[in-house]
C-alpha positions as CSV (number, residue, x, y, z in Angstrom):
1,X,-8.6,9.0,14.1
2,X,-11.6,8.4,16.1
3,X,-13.9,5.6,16.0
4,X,-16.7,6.9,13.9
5,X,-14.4,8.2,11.3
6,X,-14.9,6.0,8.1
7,X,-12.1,3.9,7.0
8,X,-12.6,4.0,3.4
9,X,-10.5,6.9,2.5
10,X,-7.9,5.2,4.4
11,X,-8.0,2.1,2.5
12,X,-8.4,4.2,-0.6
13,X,-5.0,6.0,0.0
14,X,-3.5,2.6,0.1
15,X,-4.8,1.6,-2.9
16,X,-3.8,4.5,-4.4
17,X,-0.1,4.0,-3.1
18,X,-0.1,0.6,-3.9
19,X,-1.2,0.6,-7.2
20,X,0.3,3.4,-9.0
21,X,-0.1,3.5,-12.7
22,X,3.2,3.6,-14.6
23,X,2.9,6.9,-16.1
24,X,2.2,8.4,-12.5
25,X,6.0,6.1,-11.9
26,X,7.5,7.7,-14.8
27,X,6.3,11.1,-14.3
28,X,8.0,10.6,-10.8
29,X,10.9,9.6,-11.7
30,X,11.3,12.0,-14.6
31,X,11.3,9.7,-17.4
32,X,8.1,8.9,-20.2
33,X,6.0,5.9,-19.7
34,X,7.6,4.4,-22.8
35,X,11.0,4.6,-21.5
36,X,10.4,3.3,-17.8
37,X,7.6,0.0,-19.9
38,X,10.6,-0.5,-22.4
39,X,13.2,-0.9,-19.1
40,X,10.8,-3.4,-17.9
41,X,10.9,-5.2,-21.0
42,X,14.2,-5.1,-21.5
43,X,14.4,-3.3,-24.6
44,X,16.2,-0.4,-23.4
45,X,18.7,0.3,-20.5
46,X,18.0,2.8,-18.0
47,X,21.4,4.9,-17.4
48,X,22.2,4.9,-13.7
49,X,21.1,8.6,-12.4
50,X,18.2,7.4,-13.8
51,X,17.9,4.3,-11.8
52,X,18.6,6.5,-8.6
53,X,15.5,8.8,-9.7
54,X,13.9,5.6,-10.0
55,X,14.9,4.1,-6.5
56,X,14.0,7.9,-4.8
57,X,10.6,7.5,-5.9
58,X,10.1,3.8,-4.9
59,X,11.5,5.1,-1.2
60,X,9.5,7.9,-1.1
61,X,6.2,5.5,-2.1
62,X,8.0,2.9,0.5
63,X,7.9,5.9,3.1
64,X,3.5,6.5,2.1
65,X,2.9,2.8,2.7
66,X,4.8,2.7,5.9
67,X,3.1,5.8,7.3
68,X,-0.2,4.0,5.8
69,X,0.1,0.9,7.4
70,X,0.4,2.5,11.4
71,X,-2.3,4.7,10.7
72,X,-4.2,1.0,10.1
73,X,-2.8,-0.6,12.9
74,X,-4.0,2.5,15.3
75,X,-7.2,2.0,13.3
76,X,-7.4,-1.5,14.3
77,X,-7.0,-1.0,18.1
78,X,-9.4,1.3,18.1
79,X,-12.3,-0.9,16.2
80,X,-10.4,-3.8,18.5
81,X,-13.3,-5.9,20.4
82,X,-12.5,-6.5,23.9
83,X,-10.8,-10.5,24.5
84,X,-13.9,-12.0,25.1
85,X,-15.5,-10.7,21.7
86,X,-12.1,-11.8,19.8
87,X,-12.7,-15.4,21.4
88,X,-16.0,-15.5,20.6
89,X,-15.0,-14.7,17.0
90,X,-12.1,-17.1,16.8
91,X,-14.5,-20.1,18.0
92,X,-17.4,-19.0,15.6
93,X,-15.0,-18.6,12.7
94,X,-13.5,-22.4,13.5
95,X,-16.8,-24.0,14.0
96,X,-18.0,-22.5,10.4
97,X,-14.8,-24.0,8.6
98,X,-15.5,-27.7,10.2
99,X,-19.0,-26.9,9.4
């Protein structure tokens, strides 16, 4: 990713992963929305191939976010200022918190 790419679809893709509606959940795991919010509630209980279908889908969304989260670290050392910038920084955000 180079430099001048813009990092907002990146951060929109971990939005997106992050905060997945329930019915997108559901849909995943095969089940309706009313089934997997009445699990949570504890109205119903979800029979176990189901909480496997669950469980594959929370991996596979584990799996996104861990691909996710290098592609911002290899972000990060490329928008990285050189150590005397980062000092610079450090010091200017101190002073403005005793400030």
């Amino acid at each position: 990713m180079a430099e001048s790419e813009p990092i907002a679809p990146l951060v929109a893709r971990v939005s997106d992963t992050v905060a997945a509606r329930l019915e997108e959940v559901a849909a995943e795991a095969g089940v309706s929305y009313h089934t997997l919010y009445a699990w949570g509630r504890g109205r119903r209980n979800a029979r176990a191939e189901h909480l496997i279908r669950l469980a594959q889908v929370v991996r596979r969304r584990a799996g996104l976010l861990q691909e996710l989260a290098g592609e911002l670290e290899e972000r990060a050392h490329e928008l990285r200022p050189a150590r005397g910038e980062l000092l610079a920084l450090s010091r200017s955000d101190s002073a403005g918190r005793r400030g």
